[in-house]
C-alpha positions in Angstrom: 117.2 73.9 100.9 117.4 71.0 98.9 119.0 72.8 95.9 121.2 74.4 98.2 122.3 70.7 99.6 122.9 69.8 95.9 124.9 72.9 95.1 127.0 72.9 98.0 127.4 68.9 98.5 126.4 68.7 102.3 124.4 69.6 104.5 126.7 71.6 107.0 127.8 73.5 103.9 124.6 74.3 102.7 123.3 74.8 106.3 125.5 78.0 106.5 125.4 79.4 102.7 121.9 79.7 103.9 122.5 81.2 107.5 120.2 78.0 108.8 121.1 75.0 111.4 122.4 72.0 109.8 119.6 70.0 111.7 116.9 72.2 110.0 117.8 71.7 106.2 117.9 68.2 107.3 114.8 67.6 108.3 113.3 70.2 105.7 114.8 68.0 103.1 113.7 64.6 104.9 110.2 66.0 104.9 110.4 66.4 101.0 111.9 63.1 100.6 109.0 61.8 102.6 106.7 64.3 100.6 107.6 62.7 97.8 108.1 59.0 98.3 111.5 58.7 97.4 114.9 59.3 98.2 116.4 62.4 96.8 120.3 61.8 98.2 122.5 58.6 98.8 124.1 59.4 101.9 127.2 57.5 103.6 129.5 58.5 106.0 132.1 60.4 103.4 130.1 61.1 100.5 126.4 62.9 99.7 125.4 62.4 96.1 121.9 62.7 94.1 119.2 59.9 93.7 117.9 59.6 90.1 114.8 61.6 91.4 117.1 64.0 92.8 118.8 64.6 89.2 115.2 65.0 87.6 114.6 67.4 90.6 117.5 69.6 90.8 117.1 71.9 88.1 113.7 72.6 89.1 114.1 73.5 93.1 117.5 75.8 91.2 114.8 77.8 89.1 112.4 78.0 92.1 115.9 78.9 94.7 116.5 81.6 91.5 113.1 83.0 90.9 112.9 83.4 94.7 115.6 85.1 95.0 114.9 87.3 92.5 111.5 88.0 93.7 113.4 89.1 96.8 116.3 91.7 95.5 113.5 93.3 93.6 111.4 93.3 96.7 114.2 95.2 98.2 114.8 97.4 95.8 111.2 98.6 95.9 111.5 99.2 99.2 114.2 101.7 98.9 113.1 103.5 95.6 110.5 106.4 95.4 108.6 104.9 92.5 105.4 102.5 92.3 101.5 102.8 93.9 100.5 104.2 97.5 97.1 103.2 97.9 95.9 105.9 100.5 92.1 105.9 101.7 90.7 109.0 103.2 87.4 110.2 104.4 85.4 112.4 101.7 84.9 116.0 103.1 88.6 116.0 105.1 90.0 114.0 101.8 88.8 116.8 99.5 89.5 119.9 101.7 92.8 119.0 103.1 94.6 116.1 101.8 94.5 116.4 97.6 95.8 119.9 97.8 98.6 118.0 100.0 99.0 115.4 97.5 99.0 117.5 94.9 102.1 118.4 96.0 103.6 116.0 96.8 103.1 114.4 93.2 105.5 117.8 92.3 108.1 117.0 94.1 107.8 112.8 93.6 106.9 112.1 90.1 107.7 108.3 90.0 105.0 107.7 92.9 101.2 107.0 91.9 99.0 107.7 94.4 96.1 105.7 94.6 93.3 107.5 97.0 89.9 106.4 97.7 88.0 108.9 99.1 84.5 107.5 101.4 83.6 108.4 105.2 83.1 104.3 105.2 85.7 102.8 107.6 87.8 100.3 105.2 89.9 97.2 106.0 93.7 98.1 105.2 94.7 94.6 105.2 92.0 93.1 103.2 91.4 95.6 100.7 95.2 96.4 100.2 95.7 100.0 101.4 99.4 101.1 102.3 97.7 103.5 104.7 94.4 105.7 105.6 93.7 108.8 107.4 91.2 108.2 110.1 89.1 110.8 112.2 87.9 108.7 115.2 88.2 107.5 118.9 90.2 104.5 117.5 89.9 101.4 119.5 93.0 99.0 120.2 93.5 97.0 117.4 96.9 95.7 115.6 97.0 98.9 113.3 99.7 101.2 114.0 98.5 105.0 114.5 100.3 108.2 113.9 98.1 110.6 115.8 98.3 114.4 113.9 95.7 116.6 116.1 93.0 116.4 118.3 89.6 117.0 116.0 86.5 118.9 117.8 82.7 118.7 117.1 81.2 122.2 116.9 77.1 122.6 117.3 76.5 124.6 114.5 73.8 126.6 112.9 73.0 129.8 110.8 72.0 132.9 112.0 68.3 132.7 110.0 68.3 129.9 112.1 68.4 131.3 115.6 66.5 133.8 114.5 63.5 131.9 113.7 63.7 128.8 116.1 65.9 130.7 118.9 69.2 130.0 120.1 69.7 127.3 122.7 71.2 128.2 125.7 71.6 124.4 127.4 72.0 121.3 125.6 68.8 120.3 127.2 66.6 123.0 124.6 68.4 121.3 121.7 66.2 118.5 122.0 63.2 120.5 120.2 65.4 121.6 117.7 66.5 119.9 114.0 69.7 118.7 113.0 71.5 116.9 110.5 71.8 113.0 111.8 75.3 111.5 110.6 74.8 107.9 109.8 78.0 107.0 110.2 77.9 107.7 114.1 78.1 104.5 116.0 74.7 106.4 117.7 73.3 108.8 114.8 70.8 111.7 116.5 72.5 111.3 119.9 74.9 114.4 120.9 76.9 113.0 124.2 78.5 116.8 125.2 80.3 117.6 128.7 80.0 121.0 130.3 82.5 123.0 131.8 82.4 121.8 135.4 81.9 117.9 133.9 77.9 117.9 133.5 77.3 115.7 131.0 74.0 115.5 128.4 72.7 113.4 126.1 70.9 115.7 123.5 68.7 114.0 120.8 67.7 116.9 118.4 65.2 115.3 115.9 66.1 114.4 112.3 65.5 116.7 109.5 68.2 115.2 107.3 70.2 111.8 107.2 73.1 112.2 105.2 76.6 109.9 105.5 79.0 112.9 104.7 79.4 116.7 105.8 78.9 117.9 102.4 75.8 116.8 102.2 75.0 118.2 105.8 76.3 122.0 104.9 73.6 123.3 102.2 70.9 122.5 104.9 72.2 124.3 107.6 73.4 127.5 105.3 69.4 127.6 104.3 68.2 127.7 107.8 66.3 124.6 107.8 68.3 122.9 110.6 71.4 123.0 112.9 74.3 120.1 112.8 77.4 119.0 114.6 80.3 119.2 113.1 84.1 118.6 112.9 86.4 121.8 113.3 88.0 122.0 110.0 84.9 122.0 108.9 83.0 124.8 109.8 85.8 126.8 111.5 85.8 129.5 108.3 82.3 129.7 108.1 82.2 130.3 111.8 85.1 132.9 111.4 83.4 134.8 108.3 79.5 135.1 110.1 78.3 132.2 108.0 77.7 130.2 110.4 77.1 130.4 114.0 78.6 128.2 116.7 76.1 127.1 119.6 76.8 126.2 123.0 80.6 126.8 123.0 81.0 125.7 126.7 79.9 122.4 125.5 82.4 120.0 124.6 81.9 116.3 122.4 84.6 113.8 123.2 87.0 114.8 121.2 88.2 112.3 118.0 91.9 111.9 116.7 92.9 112.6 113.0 95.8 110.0 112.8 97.3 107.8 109.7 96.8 104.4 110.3 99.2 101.9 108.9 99.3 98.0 108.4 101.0 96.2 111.4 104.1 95.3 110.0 106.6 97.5 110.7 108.5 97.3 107.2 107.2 99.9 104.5 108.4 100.5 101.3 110.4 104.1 101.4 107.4 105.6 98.6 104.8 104.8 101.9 106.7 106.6 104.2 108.1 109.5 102.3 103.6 110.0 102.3 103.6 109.5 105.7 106.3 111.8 106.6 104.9 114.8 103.7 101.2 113.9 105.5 102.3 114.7 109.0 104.1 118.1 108.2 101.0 119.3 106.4 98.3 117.7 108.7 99.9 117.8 112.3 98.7 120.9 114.3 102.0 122.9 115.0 
């Protein structure tokens, strides 16, 4: 503001190169004066002119006015271009199964874009740790993050057929309680199976632990050898289910079901790289 004032040679004309109330870059420049401890402009009533320490000033609030503005246009035209980083993070066993092959893809058809993904089933802090965006299986709770839900996601109680044929198949989730399962640490209650029953029963079922593990790739090898059963998200286990592998328990049964969404920053302003992802994301991931 102050450069603009010594540019322009008022206030009023300054006030309206910068689309600002005459009142405001008056005070603004008052406060630097005060700031400061000395008088930037001699002001009467038909003439504005510049102080000696507003002459030793000047150039430097033009090179700051310059750099900002600058900083801005190419801000801008960042926005707009389909060039530069996407940092994307993405939970491990969804990340590796669906997304990559999608973003494998979408590097084809948009060279200039890096994509940055971070694959971990921790939960991450978009703002904080810098991520344009993540892809989020979950119940999410209200928050300032702004959610693009894709499809509903479904736990399946899953085991082999070896299995059931050496521990028996339950038939209520009341019976799974002497079986094992897979506990997944990164439950907010690991071991405890909350499951609703056709006409709304609902059971909490607390299989024991035979195996701890904080991602479904870890879970999988255990339950292929027999050794225990585990609940786990549709995508998942839907092919093994479909080709005999594996054998889904208690159909009738139903866990809360979670949302796969994209979760973005709140602001609503994202460069055009970050949403040409989003918008390549949703057509592969949405359920159709």
């Amino acid at each position: 503001m102050f450069a603009a004032v010594a540019d322009t040679g008022s206030f009023t004309a300054a006030a309206e190169a910068l689309s600002l109330s005459k009142a405001k870059v008056s005070k603004a420049v008052s406060r630097l004066e005060m700031e400061l401890g000395t008088v930037l402009f001699h002001r009467t009533s038909r003439r504005l002119s510049l102080s000696a320490a507003g002459r030793s000033l000047v150039d430097h609030a033009r090179r700051i006015r310059m750099d900002g503005e600058a900083a801005v246009e190419a801000a801008r035209d960042e926005a707009v271009l389909l060039s530069g980083t996407v940092r994307i993070a993405v939970p491990m066993s969804f990340g590796l199964r669906a997304v990559a092959p999608l973003v494998a893809q979408f590097m084809a058809q948009h060279p200039g874009i890096l994509i940055d993904m971070h694959l971990s089933d921790a939960r991450v802090d978009l703002v904080d740790e810098g991520f344009d965006l993540a892809l989020r299986i979950a119940v999410l709770p209200d928050s300032s993050l702004r959610a693009i839900r894709l499809r509903t996601v479904q736990l399946y109680i899953i085991a082999s057929s070896a299995y059931c044929a050496k521990h028996g198949t339950p038939r209520h989730p009341s019976e799974l309680d002497a079986h094992k399962a897979v506990h997944y640490a990164n439950s907010a209650q690991p071991g405890v199976w909350p499951v609703t029953g056709p006409e709304g029963a609902r059971v909490l079922a607390r299989p024991s632990a035979a195996l701890i593990v904080n991602n479904a790739d870890a879970a999988l090898p255990a339950v292929l050898d027999g050794q225990c059963m585990a609940a786990l998200p549709d995508f998942f286990c839907e092919e093994g289910v479909a080709s005999g592998e594996l054998v889904r328990l208690l159909p009738e049964w139903r866990f809360e079901p979670s949302t796969l969404s994209i979760v973005t920053p709140p602001s609503p302003h994202r460069p055009a790289r970050v949403d040409a992802l989003i918008a390549w994301l949703r057509k592969g991931l949405q359920a159709e």
